[in-house]
N, C-alpha and C positions, 0 to 999 in steps of 0.2 A: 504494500500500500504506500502511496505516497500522501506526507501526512504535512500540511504547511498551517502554519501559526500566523495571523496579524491582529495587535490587539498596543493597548499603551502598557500594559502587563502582562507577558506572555514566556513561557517557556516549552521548549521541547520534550516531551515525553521519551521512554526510555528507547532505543532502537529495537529492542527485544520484543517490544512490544507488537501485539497484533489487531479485525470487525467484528382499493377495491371502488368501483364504480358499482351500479345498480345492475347493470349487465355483463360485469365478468365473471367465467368460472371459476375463479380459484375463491378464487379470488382473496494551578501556574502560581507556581512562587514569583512574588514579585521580582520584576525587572525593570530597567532603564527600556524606555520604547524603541524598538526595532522589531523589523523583522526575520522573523526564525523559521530555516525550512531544513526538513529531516525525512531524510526515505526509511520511509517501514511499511514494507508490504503487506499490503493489502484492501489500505481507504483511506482516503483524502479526506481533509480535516480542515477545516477554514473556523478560528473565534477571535472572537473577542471578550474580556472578559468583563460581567455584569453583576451584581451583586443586589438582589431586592426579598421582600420578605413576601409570604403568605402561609395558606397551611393544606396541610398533606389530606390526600379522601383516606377517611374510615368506613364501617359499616357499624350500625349499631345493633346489638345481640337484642333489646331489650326490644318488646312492642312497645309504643308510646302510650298514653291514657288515651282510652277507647278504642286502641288497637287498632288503629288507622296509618298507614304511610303515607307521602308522596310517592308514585313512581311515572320517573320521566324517561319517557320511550322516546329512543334514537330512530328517524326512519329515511327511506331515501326519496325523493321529491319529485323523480321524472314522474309518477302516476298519479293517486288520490291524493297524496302526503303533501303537507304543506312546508312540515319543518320537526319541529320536538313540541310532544304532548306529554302533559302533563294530567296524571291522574288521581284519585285519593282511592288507595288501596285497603279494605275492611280485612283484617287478619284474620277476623272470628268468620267469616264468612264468604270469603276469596273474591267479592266481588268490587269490580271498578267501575268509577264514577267518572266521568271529563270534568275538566277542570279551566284547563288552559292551553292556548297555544301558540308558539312562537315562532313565526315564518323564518326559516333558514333552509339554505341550498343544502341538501343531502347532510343532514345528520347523522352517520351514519356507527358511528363511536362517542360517548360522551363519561365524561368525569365531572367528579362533585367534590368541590373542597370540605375536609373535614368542618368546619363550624358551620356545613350545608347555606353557607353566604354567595356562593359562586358555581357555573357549570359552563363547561367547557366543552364545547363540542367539533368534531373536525366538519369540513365541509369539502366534501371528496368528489375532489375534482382533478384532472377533466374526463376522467374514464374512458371507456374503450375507445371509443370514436371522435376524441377529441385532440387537440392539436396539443403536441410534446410542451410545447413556448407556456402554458396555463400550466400554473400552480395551483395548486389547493389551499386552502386556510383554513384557519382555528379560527373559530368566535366564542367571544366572553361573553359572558350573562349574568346578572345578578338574579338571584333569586331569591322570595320570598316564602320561606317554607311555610310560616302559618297561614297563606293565604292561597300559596300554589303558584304564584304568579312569575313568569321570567321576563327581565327585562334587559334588552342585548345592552356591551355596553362597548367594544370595538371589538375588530378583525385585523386578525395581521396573517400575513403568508406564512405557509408549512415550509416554506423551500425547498419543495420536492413534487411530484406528481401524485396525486389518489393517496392521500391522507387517511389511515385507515384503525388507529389505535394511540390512543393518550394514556399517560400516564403522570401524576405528582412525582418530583421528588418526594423522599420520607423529612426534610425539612423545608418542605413546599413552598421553595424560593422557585423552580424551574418547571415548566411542564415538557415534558416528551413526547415527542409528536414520532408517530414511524411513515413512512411515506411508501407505501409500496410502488409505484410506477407502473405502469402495464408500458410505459415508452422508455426505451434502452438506456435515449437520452432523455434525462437528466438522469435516469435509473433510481435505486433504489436507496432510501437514505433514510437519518432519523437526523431530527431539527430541535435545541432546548430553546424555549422562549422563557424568559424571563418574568414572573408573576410579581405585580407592584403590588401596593398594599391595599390599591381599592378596588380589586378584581381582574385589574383589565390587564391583559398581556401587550409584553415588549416583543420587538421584531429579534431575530433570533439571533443568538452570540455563539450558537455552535452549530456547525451541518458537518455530519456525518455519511460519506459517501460509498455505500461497500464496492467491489469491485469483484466478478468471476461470477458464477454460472452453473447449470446441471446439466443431467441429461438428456431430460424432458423437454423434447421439441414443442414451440409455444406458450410453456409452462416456468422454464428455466432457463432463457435467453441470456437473460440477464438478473440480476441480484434485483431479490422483491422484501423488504424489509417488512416483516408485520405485525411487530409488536416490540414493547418495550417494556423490560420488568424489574423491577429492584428486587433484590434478593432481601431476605429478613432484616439481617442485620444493615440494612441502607447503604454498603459500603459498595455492590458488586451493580452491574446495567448489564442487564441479559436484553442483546437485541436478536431476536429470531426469523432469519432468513428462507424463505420460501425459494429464493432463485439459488442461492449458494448452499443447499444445505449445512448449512450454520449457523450454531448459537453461539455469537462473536461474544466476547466479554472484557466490560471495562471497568476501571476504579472511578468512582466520584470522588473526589477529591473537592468540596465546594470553599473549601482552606485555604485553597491554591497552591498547595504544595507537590500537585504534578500536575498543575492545570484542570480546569474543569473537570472534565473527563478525559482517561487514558488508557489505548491498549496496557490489558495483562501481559505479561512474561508468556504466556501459553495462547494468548490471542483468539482462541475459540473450542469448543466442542464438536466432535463432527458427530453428522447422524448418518445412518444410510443413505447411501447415493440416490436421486430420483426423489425419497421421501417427502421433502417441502416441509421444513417445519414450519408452523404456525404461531400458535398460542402455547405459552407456559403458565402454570400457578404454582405455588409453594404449600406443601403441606403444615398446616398447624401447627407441626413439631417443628418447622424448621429446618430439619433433616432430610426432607426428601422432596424433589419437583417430579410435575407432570408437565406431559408437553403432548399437544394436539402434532400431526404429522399430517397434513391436507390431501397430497397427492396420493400416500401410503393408506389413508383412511387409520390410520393408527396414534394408540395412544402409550407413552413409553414412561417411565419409572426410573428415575433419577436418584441414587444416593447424592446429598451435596454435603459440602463440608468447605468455609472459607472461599467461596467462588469457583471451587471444582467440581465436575458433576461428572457421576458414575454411573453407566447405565445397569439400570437392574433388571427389567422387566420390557417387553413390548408385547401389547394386548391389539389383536384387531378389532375392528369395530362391528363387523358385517358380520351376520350369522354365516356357518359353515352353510358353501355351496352357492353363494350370492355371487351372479353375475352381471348387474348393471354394476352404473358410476356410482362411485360414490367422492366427496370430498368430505374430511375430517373439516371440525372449524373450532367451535367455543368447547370450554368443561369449568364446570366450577363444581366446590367443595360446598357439603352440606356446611352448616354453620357450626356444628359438632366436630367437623371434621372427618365422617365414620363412614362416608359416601361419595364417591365421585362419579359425573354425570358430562358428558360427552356429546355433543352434535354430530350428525355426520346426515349430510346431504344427496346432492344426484337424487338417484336414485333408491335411496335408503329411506330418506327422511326421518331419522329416529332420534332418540335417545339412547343411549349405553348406559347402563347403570352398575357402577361396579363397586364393593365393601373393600372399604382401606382397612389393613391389616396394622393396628395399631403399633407395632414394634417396627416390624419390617418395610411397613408403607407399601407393599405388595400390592396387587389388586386380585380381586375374585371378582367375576361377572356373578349378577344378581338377576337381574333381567334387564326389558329392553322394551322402548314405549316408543310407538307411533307418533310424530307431531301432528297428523293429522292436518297435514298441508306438505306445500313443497317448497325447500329450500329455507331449512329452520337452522339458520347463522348464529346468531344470539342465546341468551335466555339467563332467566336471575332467578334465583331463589329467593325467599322474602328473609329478612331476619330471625324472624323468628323459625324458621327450619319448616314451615306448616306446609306450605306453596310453594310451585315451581311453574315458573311462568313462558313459553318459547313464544317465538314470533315466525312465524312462516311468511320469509320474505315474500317469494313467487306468488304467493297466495292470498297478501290483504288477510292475513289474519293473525290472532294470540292466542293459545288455549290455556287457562289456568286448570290444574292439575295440586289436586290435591295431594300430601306428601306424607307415607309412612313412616313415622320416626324411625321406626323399630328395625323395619326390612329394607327402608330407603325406596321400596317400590311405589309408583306414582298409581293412583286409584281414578280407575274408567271413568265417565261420564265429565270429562272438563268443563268449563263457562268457556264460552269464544266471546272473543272482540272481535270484531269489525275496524281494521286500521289499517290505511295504505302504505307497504313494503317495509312494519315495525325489524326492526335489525338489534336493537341495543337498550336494555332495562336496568333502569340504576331508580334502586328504594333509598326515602332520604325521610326524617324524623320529620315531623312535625314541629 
C-alpha cells in the first residue's frame, strides 16, 4: 500500500505496517508541519488531523416505562420510501405505530449517538448505474427521543462511492463511514469525519483506500469495503472487505501517538478466497467475533485476543442440498448473548439461528425462519430480547416475530408492516 500523510500535525506510521445501492447484489505525535510520504503496501492514506468531542451508540438492556421504544428504520428511496421512519415500538405487544418522517436520499445504514441526541445516517450513492465522479454522504440529525421527531442538521461527503455502514468511535469524537464502490475508481475505502459537539459532522480528516481484488468475476474486481468495527477494548478498526477478502486491521491511536489511525505489524486477517466478507460482531465475552461471508453465504467463529483473530468455526447458512443464490448479509446477538441470528438472501430468504456455546463461543444451529419476503438485508432485535424485527428489502415489507428466550427460536404468525425497501433498524429509549 502506498500510504501519504498531509496535515499541520502528522507522522508516519510504522512500515511494517499493513488494510450498496438499492439494486446491487452483493451488495500522529505531534510534529512541525510538512509533509510525510511512506510506502507500505497495500492503501493509500490521505489526513489531517482533527480533534472534537461527542458520544459513542449504546443499546439499552432495560425496557423504558410503559415498555415502548423508538425504532428508526433505514430504507432506500428509489420506490415508496421517502427517507428514515421513525416509529414507537410496544414491547409488551410487538406492535408499531408511525411517528415520523425525515426525507433523505437512500438511508440505507444508520447510527445513534449514545445520549440518543443524534443519528447518522449514510446516503448511498451513486449505485449501480451511476457515474464513478458522485460521492455519497453522511447526514446528521438531531433527534428528539421523547417526541420521535428528527430534524436534519448538515451533510458532508463519504469520500468514497455507495456508503454502506457507520460506525462511532468508543470515545465518539469520529464517525466511520465504509464506502463500498460498485466503481473501480475511486474503489473501495473507509472515511473518519469528525463529530462537533452539537451533532453535526466535519468533512473528513482520514480516507482510507484499500487496494487488490478476488476471484469472483463482477463481485471482486476491485476492493469493496463494508463495514467498520471496533473491537471491545476501542483500541483495534476491523474494516471488512468484500472485494479483497480481508479483515484489514488498525490501531486508533486518537492521542496521536501513531496518528489517527494505523496499519498493525500483521496488517490483516485473511478469509477464504472468493468468500466476501461482510459484517462482523463481537461476542459478549469479548473473546470471540462472528463474521457474515456474502458470496460464501457463511458465517465463521473467530477466537480474538489483543487485535488477533483465530478462526474456529465456519457454519453454512443454507440447508443441506440448497441450490439457488444465496448472499450472507447482517447477524446480531441476542441481548443475553446465548443466540446468534444470521441473514442470508437470493434465494434463501431466511434467518439462521444458531446457540452460542458459552465457553467456546462455538455455534450449534437451532433452527431457521422464513422472512417471508425477498431480500431480508437488515434486522434488530429489541432490547429487551422479546422481538426480532427483518425488513425485506425487495418486498416493501417488516415482519415482527416474536422471540423465545429459552430456545432462541422465532414463533409463526409475525405482525407485517407495510414500508418501502426498510434495510436498517436501530431501537433508541425514550
Amino acid at each position: 500500500m502506498f500510504l501519504r500523510r498531509a496535515a499541520a500535525n502528522a507522522v508516519p506510521v510504522p512500515s511494517s505496517a499493513g488494510a450498496g445501492s438499492p439494486s446491487r447484489s452483493r451488495r500522529t505525535e505531534r510534529r512541525p508541519a510538512h509533509l510525510l510520504t511512506q510506502l507500505v503496501k497495500g492503501v493509500v492514506i490521505m489526513a489531517s488531523v482533527a480533534a472534537t468531542h461527542a458520544f459513542a451508540q449504546s443499546a439499552s438492556t432495560t425496557a423504558p416505562a410503559g415498555g415502548v421504544y423508538n425504532l428508526i428504520v433505514g430504507t432506500y428511496t428509489a420506490g415508496k420510501s421517502e427517507g428514515l421512519y421513525v416509529y414507537h415500538f410496544d414491547t409488551q405487544t410487538g406492535d408499531m405505530q408511525p411517528v415520523s418522517v425525515a426525507k433523505t436520499v437512500n438511508p440505507s445504514f444508520l447510527v445513534v449517538s449514545k445520549d440518543n441526541r443524534f443519528v447518522y445516517a449514510v446516503n448511498e450513492l451513486p449505485g449501480d448505474n451511476g457515474p464513478a465522479s458522485l460521492r455519497g454522504d453522511v447526514s446528521a440529525f438531531g433527534f428528539d427521543a421523547a417526541s420521535g421527531q428528527l430534524t436534519f442538521l448538515n451533510k458532508v461527503s463519504a469520500q468514497g462511492n455507495d456508503p454502506c455502514y457507520l460506525s462511532l468511535s468508543p470515545d465518539g469524537r469520529y464517525l466511520f463511514v465504509a464506502n463500498y464502490s460498485v466503481a473501480a475508481d475511486p474503489g473501495g475505502s473507509f472515511a473518519v469525519l469528525p463529530v462537533q459537539q452539537d451533532g453535526t459532522l466535519g468533512e473528513s480528516v482520514l480516507t482510507v483506500h484499500h487496494e487488490g481484488g478476488g476471484p469472483v468475476k463482477g463481485r471482486q474486481d476491485n476492493a469493496h469495503v463494508h463495514s467498520t468495527v471496533f473491537s471491545p477494548d476501542g483500541h483495534y478498526l476491523f474494516t471488512q472487505d468484500l472485494g479483497t477478502d480481508k479483515l484489514w486491521t488498525y490501531l486508533y491511536t486518537p492521542d496521536g501517538s501513531r496518528g489517527l489511525v494505523s496499519p498493525t505489524e500483521w496488517r490483516y486477517t485473511d478469509v477464504k478466497s472468493g468468500s466476501g466478507p461482510r459484517h462482523l460482531i463481537f461476542g459478549n465475552d469479548g473473546r470471540h467475533a462472528y463474521l457474515t461471508s456474502e458470496l460464501a453465504a457463511t458465517v465463521t467463529v473467530f477466537a480474538y485476543h489483543d487485535g488477533h483473530m483465530k478462526l474456529e468455526q465456519v457454519e453454512k447458512l443454507a440447508e443441506p442440498g440448497f441450490e439457488g443464490t444465496q448472499g450472507a448479509a447482517a447477524l446480531h446477538l441476542s441481548p443475553d448473548g446465548k443466540f446468534l441470528y444470521v441473514s442470508n438472501r437470493g434465494d434463501a430468504n431466511d434467518i439462521s439461528i444458531f446457540a452460542v456455546d458459552g465457553d467456546s463461543g462455538k455455534l450449534k444451529r437451532v433452527g431457521r425462519q422464513s422472512s417471508l419476503g425477498k431480500s431480508p438485508r437488515e434486522f434488530a432485535i429489541d432490547p429487551t430480547g422479546q422481538w426480532l424485527i427483518v425488513g425485506n428489502q425487495n418486498s416493501d415489507t417488516a415482519y415482527v416475530f416474536r422471540r423465545d428466550q429459552q430456545t432462541g427460536l422465532l414463533e409463526p404468525n409475525p405482525k407485517r408492516i407495510d414500508i418501502g425497501s426498510p434495510v436498517d433498524f436501530k431501537f433508541v429509549a425514550q
